[in-house]
C-alpha positions in Angstrom: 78.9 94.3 149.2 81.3 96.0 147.0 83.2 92.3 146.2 79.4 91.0 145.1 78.8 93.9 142.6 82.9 93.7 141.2 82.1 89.7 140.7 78.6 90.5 138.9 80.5 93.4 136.9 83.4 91.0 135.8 81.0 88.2 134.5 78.5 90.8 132.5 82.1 91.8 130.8 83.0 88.1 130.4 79.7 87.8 129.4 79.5 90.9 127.2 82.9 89.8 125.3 82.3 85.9 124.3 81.5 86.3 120.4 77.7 84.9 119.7 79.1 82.3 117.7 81.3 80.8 120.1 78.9 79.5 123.1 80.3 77.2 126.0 78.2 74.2 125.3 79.4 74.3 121.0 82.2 72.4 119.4 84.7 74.2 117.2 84.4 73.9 114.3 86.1 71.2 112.1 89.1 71.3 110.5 87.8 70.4 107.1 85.3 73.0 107.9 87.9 75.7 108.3 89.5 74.1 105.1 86.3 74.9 103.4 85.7 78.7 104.8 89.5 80.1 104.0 90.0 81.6 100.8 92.7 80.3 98.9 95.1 84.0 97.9 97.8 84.4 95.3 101.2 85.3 96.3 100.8 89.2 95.3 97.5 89.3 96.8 98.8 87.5 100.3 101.5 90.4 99.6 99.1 93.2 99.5 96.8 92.3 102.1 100.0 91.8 104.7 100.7 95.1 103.6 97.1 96.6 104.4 97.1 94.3 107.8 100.5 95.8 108.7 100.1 99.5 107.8 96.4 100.8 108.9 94.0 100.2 111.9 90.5 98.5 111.3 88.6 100.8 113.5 91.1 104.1 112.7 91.8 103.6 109.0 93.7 107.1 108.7 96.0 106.1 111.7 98.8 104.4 110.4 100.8 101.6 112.1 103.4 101.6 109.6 104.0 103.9 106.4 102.9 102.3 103.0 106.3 102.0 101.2 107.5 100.0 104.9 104.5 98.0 105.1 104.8 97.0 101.8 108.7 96.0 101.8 108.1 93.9 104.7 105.3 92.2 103.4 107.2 91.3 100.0 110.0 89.9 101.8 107.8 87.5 104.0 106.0 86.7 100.7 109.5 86.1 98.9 110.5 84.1 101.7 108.4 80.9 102.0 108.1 81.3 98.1 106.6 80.9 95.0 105.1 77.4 95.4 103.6 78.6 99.1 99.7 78.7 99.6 98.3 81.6 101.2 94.6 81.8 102.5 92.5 84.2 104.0 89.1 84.6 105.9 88.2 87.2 103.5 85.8 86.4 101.1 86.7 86.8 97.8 84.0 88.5 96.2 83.0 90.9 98.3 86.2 91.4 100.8 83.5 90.5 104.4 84.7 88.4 106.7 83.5 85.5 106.7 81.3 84.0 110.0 83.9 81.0 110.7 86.5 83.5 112.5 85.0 85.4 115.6 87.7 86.4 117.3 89.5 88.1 115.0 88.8 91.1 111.8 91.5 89.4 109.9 93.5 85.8 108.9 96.1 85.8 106.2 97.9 82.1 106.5 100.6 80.9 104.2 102.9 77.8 104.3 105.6 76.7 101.9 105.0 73.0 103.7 107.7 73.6 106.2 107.6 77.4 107.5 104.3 79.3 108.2 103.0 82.4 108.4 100.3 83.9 110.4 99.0 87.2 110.5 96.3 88.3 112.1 94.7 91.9 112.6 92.1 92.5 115.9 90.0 95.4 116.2 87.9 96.0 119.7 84.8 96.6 118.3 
């Protein structure tokens, strides 16, 4: 009896964790559609918002996980190195900051590519 309930229990929690947007039977969404949702960012604003995804937690924002000055040193130096012709985008939305539907499973995207390196940061709260 107790294996039926711990079987039941584990897929309500499956159940309880798949994003609404993201339902067995849907296709992901294309990539020209992803294209379309990310916000293109400037260098010192993919600089800035590293900084922020680097230094303080979504659901604690007075814990920090690095110190400001830290945070921001690190994120210049990623920044500086794919350079001043890399795009950056974001799944922020650039007039009011929400994220934007297209990204479920995570709070935050900052993406950036000089055409050869990458970079990906991500930030995931457990909401």
């Amino acid at each position: 009896m107790r294996t039926v309930g711990l079987v039941r229990s584990r897929r309500l929690l499956r159940r309880a964790r798949r994003p609404p947007d993201l339902r067995p039977h849907q296709a992901p969404p294309s990539v020209p559609g992803i294209c379309a949702a990310l916000e293109p960012v400037e260098a010192h604003g993919a600089a800035s918002f590293l900084a922020r995804v680097a230094a303080v937690d979504l659901v604690w924002p007075s814990h920090r996980h690095l110190p400001a000055e830290t945070a921001g040193r690190a994120a210049g130096r990623v920044v500086s190195l794919l350079g001043p012709e890399a795009g950056w985008w974001t799944n922020h939305d650039a007039g009011c900051g929400a994220v934007n539907r297209l990204t479920p499973l995570f709070d935050s995207l900052l993406a950036g590519t000089d055409g050869e390196h990458f970079v990906l940061a991500l930030q995931i709260a457990d909401d």
